[in-house]
N, C-alpha and C positions, 0 to 999 in steps of 0.2 A: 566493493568499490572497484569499478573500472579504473577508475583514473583520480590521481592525487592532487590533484589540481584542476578548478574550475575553467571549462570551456567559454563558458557565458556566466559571465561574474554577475551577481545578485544586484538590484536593483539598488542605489543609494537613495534609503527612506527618506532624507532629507530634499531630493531631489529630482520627486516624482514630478512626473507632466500630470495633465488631467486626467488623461486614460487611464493611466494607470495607478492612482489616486482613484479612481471610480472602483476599478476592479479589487482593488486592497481595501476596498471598504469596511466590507464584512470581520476584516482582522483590526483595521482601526478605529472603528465603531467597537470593539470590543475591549479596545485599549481610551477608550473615554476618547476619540479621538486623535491622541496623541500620536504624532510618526514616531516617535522614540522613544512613546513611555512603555512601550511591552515588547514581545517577540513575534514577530514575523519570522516564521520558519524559512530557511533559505527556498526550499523550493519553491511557495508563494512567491516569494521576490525574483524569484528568477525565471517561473512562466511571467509574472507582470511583464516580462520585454517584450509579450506579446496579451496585450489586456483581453481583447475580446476574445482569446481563445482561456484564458485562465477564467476569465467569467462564466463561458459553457464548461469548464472544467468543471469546477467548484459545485453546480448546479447537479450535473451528474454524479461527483463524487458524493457528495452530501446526501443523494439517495442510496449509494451503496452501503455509505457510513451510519444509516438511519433505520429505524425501527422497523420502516416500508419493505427492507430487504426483511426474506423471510427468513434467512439465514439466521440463528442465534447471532449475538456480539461472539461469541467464544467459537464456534464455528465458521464464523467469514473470519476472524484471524486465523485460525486456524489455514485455512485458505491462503489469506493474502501473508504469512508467514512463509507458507511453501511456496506462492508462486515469487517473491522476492529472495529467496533463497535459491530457486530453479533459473533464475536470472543473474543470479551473484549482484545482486540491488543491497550491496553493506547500509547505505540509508534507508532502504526500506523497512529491511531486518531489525535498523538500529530502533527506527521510530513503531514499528508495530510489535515489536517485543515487547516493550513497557504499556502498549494499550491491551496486548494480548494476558499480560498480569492482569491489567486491570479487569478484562472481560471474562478472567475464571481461569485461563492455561497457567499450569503450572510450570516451574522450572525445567520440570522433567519431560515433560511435555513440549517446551519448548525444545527442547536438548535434541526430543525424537525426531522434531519434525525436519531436521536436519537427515535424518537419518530413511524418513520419506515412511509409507505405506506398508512394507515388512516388518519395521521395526518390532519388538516386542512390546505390545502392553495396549495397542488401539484396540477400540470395541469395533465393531464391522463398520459405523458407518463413520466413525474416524478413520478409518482405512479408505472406506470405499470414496471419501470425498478427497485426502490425501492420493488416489490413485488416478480420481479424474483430473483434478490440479494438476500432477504430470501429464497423462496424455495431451491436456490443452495444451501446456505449457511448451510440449516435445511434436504435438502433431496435430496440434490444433482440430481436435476431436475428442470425443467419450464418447467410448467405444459400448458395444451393446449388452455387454456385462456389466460397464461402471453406470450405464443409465442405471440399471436393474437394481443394482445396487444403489443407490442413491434414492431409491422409491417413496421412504420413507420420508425426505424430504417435502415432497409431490411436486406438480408439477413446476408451479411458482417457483418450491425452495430450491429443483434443476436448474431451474432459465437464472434464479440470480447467484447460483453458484458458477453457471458460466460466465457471468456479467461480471459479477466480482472479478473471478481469476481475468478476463478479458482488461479491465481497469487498470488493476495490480499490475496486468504484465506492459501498458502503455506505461503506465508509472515508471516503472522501470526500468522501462526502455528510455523515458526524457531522461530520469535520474541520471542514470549510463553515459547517453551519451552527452549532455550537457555538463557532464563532470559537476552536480549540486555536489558539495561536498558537507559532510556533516555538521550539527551544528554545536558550537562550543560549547567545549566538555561531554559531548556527549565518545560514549569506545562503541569503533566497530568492531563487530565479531572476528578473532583472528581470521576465522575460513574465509572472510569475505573480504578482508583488506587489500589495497589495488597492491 
């Protein structure tokens, strides 16, 4: 977490305009409807101050977050773990750590990816995709060892491993700097707290 306090404070559910009632759809079509009867993730509510971009959002994220990437579930967290960690993204961390459980990463595995590409215990292409994640993330390139590395993927699973980390590191960048702050009860990771 950048900053402990919200820049652009989240959208009052109660108090949507059309726009942005249009673009929340997706989340309250999911809630029966209801603006109040489920959870709107702060961040949702707080792109809504700009609907028509959290609409193109959502359309693109949803193909990274979907089958279509050829990335594993367990491997594109893997990813979007390290590149919200390479960002100091405490909501990032907070909210892909619990999907990263769910898609097979283990505690300890989480632990490493803090600890990046040398750590002890990766299989090569756990390393090699943890190594490209930094370069993007540091010099916005992969370089011609981590393509090589990465082969295994093919070409597909390259282009959406840079898509991903590309995503992840916008994310994190609104997250940043729009000060989204987490969402109730949930604990940022000490390293990450503003």
């Amino acid at each position: 977490m950048r900053l402990s306090v919200p820049r652009i404070e989240p959208v009052d559910l109660d108090r949507l305009d059309a726009d942005q009632r249009a673009a929340l759809e997706p989340f309250l079509a999911a809630n029966g409807g209801k603006v109040g009867g489920g959870k709107i993730l702060n961040i949702f509510r707080t792109l809504a101050h700009a609907p028509k971009a959290l609409t193109a959002f959502l359309g693109w994220g949803n193909y990274i977050l979907s089958r279509r990437n050829a990335l594993s579930p367990r491997d594109r967290e893997l990813v979007i773990l390290r590149t919200g960690y390479n960002c100091c993204s405490g909501y990032e961390w907070t909210q892909h750590k619990r999907i990263g459980l769910d898609c097979g990463l283990s505690d300890d595995e989480i632990a490493r990816i803090k600890a990046g590409p040398d750590a002890e215990g990766w299989n090569n292409l756990d390393r090699a995709m943890l190594r490209a994640t930094d370069e993007l993330t540091t010099n916005h390139f992969v370089t011609d060892a981590s393509w090589s590395a990465l082969a295994p993927l093919g070409d597909k699973g390259r282009m959406d491993l840079v898509m991903t980390v590309g995503q992840y590191t916008q994310v994190s960048m609104m997250l940043n700097s729009f000060g989204i702050q987490v969402e109730d009860g949930w604990t940022v990771d000490p390293d990450l707290r503003a």
